[in-house]
mmCIF file of the protein (N, C-alpha, C, O) and its ligand, coordinates in Angstrom:
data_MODEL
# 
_entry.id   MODEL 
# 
loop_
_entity.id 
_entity.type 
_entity.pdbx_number_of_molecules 
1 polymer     1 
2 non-polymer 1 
# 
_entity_poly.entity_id                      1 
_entity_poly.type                           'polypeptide(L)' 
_entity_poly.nstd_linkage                   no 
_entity_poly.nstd_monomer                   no 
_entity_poly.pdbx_seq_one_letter_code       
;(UNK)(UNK)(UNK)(UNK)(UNK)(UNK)(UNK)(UNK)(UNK)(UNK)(UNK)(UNK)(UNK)(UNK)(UNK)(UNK)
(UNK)(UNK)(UNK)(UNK)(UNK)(UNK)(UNK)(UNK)(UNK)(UNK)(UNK)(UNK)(UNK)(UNK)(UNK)(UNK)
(UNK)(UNK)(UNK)(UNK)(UNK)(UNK)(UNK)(UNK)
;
_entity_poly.pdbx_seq_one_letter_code_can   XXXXXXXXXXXXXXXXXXXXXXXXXXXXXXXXXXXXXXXX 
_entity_poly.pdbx_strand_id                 A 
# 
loop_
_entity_poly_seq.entity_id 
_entity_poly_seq.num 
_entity_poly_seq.mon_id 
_entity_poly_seq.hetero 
1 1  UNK n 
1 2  UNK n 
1 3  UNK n 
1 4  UNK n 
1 5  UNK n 
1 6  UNK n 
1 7  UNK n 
1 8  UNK n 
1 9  UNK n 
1 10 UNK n 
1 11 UNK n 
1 12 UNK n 
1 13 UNK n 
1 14 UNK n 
1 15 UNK n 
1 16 UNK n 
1 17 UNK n 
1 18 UNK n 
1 19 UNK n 
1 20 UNK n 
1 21 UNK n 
1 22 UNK n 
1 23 UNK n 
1 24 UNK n 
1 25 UNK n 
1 26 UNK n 
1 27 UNK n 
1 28 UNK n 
1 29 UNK n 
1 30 UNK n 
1 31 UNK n 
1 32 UNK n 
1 33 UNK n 
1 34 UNK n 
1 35 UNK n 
1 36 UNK n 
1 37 UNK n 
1 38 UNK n 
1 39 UNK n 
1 40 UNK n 
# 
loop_
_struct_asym.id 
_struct_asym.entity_id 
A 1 
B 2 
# 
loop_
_chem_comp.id 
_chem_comp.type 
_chem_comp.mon_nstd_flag 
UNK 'L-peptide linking' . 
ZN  non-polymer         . 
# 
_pdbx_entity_nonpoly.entity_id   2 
_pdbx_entity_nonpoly.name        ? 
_pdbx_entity_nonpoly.comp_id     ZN 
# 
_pdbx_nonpoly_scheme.asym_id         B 
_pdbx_nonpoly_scheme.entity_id       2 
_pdbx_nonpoly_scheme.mon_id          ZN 
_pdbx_nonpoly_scheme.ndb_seq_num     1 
_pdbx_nonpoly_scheme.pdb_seq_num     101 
_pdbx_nonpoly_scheme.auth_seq_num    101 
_pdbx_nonpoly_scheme.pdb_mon_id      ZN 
_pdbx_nonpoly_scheme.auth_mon_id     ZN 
_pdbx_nonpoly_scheme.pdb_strand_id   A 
_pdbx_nonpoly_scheme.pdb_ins_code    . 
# 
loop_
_atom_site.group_PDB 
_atom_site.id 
_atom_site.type_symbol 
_atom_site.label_atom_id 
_atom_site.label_alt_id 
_atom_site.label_comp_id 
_atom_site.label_asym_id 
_atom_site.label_entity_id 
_atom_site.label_seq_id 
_atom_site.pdbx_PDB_ins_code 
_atom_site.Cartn_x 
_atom_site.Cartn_y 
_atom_site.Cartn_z 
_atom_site.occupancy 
_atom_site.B_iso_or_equiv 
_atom_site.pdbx_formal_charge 
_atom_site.auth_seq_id 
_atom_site.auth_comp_id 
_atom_site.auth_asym_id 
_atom_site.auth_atom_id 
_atom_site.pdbx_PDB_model_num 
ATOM   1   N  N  . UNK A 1 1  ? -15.583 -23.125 -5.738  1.00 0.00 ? 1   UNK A N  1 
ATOM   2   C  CA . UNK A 1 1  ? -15.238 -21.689 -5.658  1.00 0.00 ? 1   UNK A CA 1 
ATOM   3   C  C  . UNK A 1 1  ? -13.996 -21.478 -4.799  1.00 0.00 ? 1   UNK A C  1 
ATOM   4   O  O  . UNK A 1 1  ? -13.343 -20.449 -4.973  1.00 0.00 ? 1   UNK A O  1 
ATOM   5   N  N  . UNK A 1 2  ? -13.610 -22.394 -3.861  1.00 0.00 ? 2   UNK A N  1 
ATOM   6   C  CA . UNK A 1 2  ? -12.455 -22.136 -2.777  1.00 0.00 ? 2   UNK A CA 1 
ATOM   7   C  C  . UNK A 1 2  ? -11.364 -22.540 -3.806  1.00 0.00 ? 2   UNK A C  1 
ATOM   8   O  O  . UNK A 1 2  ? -10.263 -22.215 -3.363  1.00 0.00 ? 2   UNK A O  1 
ATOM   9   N  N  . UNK A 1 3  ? -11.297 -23.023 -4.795  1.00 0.00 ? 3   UNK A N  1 
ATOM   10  C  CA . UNK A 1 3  ? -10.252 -23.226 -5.840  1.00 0.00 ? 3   UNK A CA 1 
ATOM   11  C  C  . UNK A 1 3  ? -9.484  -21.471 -6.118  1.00 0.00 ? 3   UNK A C  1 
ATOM   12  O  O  . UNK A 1 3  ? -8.390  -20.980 -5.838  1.00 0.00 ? 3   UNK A O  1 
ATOM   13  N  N  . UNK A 1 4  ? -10.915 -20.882 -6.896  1.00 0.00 ? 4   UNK A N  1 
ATOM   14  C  CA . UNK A 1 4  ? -10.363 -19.423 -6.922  1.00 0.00 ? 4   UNK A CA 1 
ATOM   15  C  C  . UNK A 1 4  ? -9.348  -18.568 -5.891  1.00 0.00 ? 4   UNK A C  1 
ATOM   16  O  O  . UNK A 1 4  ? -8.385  -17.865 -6.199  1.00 0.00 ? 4   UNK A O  1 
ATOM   17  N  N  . UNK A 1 5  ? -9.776  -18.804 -4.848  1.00 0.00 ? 5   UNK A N  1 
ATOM   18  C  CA . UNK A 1 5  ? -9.488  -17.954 -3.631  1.00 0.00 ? 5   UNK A CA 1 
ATOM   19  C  C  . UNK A 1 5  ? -7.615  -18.922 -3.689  1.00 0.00 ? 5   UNK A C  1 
ATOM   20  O  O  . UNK A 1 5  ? -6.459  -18.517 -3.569  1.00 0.00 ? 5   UNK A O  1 
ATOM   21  N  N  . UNK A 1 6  ? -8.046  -19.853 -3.855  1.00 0.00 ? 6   UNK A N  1 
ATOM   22  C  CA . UNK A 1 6  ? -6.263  -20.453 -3.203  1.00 0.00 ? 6   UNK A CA 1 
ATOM   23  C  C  . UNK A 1 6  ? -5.917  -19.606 -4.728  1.00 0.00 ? 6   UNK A C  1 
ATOM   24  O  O  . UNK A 1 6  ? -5.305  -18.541 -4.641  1.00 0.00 ? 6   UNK A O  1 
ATOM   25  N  N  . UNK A 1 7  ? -6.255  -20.025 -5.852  1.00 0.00 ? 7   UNK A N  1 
ATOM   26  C  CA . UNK A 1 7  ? -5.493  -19.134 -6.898  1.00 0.00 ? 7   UNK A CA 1 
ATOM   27  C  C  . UNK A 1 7  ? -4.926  -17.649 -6.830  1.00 0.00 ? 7   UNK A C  1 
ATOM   28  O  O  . UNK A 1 7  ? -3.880  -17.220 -7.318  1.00 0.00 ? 7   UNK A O  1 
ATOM   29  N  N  . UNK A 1 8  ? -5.497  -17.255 -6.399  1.00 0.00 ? 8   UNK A N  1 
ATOM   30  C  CA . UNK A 1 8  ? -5.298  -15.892 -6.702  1.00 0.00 ? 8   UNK A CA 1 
ATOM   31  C  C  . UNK A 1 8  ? -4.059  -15.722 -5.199  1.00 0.00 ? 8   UNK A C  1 
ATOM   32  O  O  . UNK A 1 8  ? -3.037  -15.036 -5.182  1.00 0.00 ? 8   UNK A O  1 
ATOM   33  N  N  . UNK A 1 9  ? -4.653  -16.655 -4.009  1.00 0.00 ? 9   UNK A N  1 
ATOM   34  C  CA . UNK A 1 9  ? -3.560  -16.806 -3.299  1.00 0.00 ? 9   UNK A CA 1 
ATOM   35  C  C  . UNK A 1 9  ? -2.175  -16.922 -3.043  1.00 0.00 ? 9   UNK A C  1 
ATOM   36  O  O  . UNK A 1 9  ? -1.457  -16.561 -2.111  1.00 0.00 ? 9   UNK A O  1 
ATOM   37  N  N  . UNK A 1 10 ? -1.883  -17.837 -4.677  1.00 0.00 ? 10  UNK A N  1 
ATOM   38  C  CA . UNK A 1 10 ? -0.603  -17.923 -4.634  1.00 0.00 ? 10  UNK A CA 1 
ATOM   39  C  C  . UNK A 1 10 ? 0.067   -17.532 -5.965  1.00 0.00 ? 10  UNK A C  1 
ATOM   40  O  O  . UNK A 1 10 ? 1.046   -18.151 -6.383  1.00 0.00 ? 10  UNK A O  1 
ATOM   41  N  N  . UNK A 1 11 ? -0.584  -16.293 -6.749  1.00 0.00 ? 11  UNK A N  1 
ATOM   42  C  CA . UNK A 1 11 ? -0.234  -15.471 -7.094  1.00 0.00 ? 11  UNK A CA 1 
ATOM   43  C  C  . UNK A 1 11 ? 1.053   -14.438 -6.708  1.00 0.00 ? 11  UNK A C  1 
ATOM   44  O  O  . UNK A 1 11 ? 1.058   -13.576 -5.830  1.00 0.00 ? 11  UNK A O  1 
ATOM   45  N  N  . UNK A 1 12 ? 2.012   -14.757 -7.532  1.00 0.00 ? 12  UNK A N  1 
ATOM   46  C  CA . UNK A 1 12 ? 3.252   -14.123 -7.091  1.00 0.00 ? 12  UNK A CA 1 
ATOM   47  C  C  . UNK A 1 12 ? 2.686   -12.288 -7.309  1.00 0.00 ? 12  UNK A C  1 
ATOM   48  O  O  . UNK A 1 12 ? 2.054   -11.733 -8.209  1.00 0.00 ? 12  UNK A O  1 
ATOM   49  N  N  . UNK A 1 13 ? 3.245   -11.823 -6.095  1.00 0.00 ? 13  UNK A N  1 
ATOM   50  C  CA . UNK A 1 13 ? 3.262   -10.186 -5.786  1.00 0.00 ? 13  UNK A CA 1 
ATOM   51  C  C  . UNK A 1 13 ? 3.605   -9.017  -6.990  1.00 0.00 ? 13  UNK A C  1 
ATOM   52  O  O  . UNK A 1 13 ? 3.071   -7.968  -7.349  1.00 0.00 ? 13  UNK A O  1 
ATOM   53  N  N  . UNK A 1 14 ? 5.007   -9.940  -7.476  1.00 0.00 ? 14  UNK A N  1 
ATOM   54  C  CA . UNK A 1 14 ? 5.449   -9.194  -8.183  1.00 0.00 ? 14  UNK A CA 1 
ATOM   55  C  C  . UNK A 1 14 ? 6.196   -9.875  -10.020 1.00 0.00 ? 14  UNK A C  1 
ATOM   56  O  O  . UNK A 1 14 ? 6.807   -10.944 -10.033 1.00 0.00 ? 14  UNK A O  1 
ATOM   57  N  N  . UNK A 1 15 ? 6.033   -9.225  -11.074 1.00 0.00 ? 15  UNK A N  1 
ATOM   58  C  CA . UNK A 1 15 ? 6.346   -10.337 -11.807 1.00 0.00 ? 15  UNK A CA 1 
ATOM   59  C  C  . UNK A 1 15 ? 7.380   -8.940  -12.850 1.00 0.00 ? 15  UNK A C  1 
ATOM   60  O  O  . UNK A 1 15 ? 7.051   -7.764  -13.004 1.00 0.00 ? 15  UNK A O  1 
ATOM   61  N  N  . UNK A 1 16 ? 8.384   -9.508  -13.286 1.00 0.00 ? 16  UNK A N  1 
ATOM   62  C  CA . UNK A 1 16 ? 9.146   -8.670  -14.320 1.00 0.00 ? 16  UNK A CA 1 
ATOM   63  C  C  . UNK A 1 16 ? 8.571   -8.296  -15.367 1.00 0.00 ? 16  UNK A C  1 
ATOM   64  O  O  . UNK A 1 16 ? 8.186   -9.317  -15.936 1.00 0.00 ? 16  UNK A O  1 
ATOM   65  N  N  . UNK A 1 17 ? 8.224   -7.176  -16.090 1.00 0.00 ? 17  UNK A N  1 
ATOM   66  C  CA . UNK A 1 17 ? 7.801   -6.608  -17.104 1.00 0.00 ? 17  UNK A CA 1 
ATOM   67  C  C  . UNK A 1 17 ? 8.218   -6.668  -18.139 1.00 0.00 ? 17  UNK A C  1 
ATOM   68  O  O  . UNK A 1 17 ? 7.606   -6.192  -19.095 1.00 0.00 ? 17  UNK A O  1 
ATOM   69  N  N  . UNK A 1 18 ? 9.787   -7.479  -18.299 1.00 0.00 ? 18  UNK A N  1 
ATOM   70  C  CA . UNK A 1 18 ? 10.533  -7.717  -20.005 1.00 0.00 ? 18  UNK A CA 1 
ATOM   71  C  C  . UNK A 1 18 ? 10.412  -8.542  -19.578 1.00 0.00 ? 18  UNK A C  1 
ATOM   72  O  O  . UNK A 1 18 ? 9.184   -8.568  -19.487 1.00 0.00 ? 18  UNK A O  1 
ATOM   73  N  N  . UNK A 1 19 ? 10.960  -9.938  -18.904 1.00 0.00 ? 19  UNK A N  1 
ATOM   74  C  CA . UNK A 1 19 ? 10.869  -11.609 -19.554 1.00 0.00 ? 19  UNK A CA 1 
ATOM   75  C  C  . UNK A 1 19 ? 9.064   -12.403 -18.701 1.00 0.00 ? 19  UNK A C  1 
ATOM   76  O  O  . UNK A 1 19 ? 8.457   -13.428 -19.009 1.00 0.00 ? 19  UNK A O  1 
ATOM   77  N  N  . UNK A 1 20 ? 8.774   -11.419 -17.691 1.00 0.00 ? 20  UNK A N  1 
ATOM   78  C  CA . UNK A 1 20 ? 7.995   -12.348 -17.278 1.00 0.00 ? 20  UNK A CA 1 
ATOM   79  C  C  . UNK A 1 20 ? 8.201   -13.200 -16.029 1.00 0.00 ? 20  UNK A C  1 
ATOM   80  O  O  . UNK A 1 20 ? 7.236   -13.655 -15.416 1.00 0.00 ? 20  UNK A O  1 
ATOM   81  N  N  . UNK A 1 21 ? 9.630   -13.442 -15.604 1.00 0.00 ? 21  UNK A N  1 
ATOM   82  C  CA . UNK A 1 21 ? 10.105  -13.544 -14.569 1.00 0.00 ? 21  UNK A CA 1 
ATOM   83  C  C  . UNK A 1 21 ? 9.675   -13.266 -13.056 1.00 0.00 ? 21  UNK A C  1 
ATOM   84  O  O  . UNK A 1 21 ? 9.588   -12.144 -12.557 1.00 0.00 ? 21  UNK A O  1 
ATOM   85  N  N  . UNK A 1 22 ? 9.448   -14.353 -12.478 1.00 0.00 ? 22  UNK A N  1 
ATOM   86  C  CA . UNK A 1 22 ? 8.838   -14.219 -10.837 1.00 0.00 ? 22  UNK A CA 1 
ATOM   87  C  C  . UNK A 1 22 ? 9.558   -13.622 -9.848  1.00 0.00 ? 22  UNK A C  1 
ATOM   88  O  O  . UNK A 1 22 ? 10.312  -14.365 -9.221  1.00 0.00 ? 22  UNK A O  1 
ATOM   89  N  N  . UNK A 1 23 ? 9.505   -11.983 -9.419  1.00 0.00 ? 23  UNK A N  1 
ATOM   90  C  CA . UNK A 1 23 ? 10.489  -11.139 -8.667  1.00 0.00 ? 23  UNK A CA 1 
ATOM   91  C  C  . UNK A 1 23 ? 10.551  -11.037 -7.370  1.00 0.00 ? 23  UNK A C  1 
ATOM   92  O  O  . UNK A 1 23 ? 10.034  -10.002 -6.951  1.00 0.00 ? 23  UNK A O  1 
ATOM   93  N  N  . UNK A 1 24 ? 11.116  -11.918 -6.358  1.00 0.00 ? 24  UNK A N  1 
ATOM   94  C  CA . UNK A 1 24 ? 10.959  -11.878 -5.122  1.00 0.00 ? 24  UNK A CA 1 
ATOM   95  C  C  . UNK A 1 24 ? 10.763  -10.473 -4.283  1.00 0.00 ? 24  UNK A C  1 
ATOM   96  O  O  . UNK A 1 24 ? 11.230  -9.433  -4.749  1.00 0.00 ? 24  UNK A O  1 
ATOM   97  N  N  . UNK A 1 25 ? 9.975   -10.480 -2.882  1.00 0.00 ? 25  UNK A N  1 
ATOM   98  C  CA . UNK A 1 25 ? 10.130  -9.704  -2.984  1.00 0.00 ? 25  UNK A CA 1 
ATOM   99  C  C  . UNK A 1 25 ? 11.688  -8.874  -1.714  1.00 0.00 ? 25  UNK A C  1 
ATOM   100 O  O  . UNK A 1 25 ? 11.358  -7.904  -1.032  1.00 0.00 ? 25  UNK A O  1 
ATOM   101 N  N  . UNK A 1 26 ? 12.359  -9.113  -1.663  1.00 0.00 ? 26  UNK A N  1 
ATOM   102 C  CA . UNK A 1 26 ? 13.578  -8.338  -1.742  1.00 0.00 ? 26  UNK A CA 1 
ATOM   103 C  C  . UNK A 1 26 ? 14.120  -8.065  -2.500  1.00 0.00 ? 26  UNK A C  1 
ATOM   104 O  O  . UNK A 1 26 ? 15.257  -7.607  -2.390  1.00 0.00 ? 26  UNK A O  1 
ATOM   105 N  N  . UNK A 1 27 ? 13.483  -8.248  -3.624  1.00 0.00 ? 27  UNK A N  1 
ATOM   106 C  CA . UNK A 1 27 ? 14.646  -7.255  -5.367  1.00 0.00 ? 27  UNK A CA 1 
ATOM   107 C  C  . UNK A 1 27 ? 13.360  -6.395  -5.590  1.00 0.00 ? 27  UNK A C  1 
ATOM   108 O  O  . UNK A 1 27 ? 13.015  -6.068  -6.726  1.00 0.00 ? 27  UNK A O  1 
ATOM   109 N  N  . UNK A 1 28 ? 12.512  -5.963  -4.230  1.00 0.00 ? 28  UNK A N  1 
ATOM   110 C  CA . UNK A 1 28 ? 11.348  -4.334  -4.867  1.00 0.00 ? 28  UNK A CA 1 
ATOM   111 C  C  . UNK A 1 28 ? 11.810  -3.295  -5.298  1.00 0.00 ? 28  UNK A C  1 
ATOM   112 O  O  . UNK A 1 28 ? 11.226  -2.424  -5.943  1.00 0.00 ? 28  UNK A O  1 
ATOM   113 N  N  . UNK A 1 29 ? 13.513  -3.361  -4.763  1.00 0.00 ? 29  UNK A N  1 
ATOM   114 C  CA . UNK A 1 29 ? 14.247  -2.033  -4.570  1.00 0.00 ? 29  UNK A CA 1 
ATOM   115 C  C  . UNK A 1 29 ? 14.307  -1.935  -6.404  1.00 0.00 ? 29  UNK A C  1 
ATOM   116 O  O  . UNK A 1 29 ? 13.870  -0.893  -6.893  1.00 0.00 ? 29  UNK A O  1 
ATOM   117 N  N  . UNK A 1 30 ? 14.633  -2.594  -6.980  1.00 0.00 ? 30  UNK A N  1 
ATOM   118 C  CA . UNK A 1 30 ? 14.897  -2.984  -8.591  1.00 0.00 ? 30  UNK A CA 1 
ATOM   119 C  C  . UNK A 1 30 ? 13.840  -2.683  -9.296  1.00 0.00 ? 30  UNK A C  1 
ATOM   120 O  O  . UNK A 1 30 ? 13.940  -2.662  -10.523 1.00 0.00 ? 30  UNK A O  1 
ATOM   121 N  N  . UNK A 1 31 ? 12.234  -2.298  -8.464  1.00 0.00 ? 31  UNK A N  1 
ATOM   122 C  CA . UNK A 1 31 ? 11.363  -1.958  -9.384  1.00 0.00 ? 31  UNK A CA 1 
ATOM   123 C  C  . UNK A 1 31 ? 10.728  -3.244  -10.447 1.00 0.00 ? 31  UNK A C  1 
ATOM   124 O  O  . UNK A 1 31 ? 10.706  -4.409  -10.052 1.00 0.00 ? 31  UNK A O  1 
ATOM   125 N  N  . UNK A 1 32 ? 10.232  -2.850  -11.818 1.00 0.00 ? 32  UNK A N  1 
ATOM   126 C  CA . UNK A 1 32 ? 9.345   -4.191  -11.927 1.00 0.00 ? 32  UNK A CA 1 
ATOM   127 C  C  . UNK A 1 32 ? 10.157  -4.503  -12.733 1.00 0.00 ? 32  UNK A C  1 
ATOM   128 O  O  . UNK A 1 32 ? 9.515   -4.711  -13.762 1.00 0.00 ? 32  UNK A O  1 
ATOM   129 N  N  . UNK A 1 33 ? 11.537  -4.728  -12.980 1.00 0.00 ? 33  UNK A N  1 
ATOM   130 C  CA . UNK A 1 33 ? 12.234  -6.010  -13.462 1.00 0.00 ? 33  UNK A CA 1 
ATOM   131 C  C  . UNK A 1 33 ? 12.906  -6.723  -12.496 1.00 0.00 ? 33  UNK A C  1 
ATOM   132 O  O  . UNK A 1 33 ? 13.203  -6.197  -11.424 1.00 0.00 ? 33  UNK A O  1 
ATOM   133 N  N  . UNK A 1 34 ? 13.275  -8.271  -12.857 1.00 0.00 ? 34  UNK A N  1 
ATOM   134 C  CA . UNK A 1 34 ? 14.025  -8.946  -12.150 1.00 0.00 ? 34  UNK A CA 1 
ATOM   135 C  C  . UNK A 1 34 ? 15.484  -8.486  -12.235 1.00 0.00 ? 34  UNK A C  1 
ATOM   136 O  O  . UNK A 1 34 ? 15.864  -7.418  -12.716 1.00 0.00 ? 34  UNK A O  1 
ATOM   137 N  N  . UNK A 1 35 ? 16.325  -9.547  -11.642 1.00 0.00 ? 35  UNK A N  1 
ATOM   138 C  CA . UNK A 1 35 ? 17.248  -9.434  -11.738 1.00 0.00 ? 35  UNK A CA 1 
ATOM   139 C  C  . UNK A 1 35 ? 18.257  -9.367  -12.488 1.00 0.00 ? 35  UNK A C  1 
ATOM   140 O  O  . UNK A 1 35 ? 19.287  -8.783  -12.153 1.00 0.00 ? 35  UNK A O  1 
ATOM   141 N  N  . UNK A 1 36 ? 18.063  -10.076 -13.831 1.00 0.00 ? 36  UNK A N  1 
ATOM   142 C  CA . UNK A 1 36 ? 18.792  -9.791  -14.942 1.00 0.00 ? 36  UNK A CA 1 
ATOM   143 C  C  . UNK A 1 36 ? 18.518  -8.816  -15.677 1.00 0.00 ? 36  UNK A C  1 
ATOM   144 O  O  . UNK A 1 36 ? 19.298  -7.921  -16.003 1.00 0.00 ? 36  UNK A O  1 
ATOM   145 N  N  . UNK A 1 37 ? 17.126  -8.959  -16.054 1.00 0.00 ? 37  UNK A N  1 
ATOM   146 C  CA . UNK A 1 37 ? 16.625  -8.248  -16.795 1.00 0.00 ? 37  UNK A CA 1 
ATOM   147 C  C  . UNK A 1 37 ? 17.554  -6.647  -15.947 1.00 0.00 ? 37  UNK A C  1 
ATOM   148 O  O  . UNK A 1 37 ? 18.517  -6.080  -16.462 1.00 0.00 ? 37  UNK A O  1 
ATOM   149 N  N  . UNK A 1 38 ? 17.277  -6.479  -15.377 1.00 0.00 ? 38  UNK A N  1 
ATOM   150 C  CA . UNK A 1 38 ? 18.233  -4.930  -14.538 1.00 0.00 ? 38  UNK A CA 1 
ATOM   151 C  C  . UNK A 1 38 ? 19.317  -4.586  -14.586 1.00 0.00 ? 38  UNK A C  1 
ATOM   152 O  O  . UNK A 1 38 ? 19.482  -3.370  -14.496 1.00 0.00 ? 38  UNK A O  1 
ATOM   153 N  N  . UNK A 1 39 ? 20.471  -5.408  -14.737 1.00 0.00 ? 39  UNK A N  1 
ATOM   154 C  CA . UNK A 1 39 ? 21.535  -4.870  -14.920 1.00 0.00 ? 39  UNK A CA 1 
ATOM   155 C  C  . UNK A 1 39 ? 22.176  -5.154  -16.549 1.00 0.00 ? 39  UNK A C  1 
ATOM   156 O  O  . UNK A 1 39 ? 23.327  -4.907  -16.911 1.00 0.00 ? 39  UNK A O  1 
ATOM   157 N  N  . UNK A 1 40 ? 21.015  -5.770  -17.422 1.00 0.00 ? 40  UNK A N  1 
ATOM   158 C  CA . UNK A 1 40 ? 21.505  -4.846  -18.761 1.00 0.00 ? 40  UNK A CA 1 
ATOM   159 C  C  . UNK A 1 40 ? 21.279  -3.641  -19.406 1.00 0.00 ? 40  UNK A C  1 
ATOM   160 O  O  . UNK A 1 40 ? 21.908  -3.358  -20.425 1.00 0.00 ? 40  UNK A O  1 
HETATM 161 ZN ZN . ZN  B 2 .  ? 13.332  -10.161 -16.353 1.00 0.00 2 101 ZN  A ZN 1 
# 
């Protein structure tokens, strides 16, 4: 069961909504796309 708990642990915060892309979080200001995906 401690498997689960690390999973969900290292679950990225935030993820882009068109490619899927893992969005750090200092690009929150950008909302839920990454970085490319944003400035097209
Ligand atoms: Zn993207």
């Amino acid at each position: 069961m401690e498997n689960v708990v690390e999973f969900f642990k290292n679950l990225p915060s935030k993820q882009c909504t068109s490619c899927g892309e893992k969005i750090e979080e200092q690009h929150e200001c950008y909302g839920t796309q990454c970085d490319s995906c944003n400035e097209l």
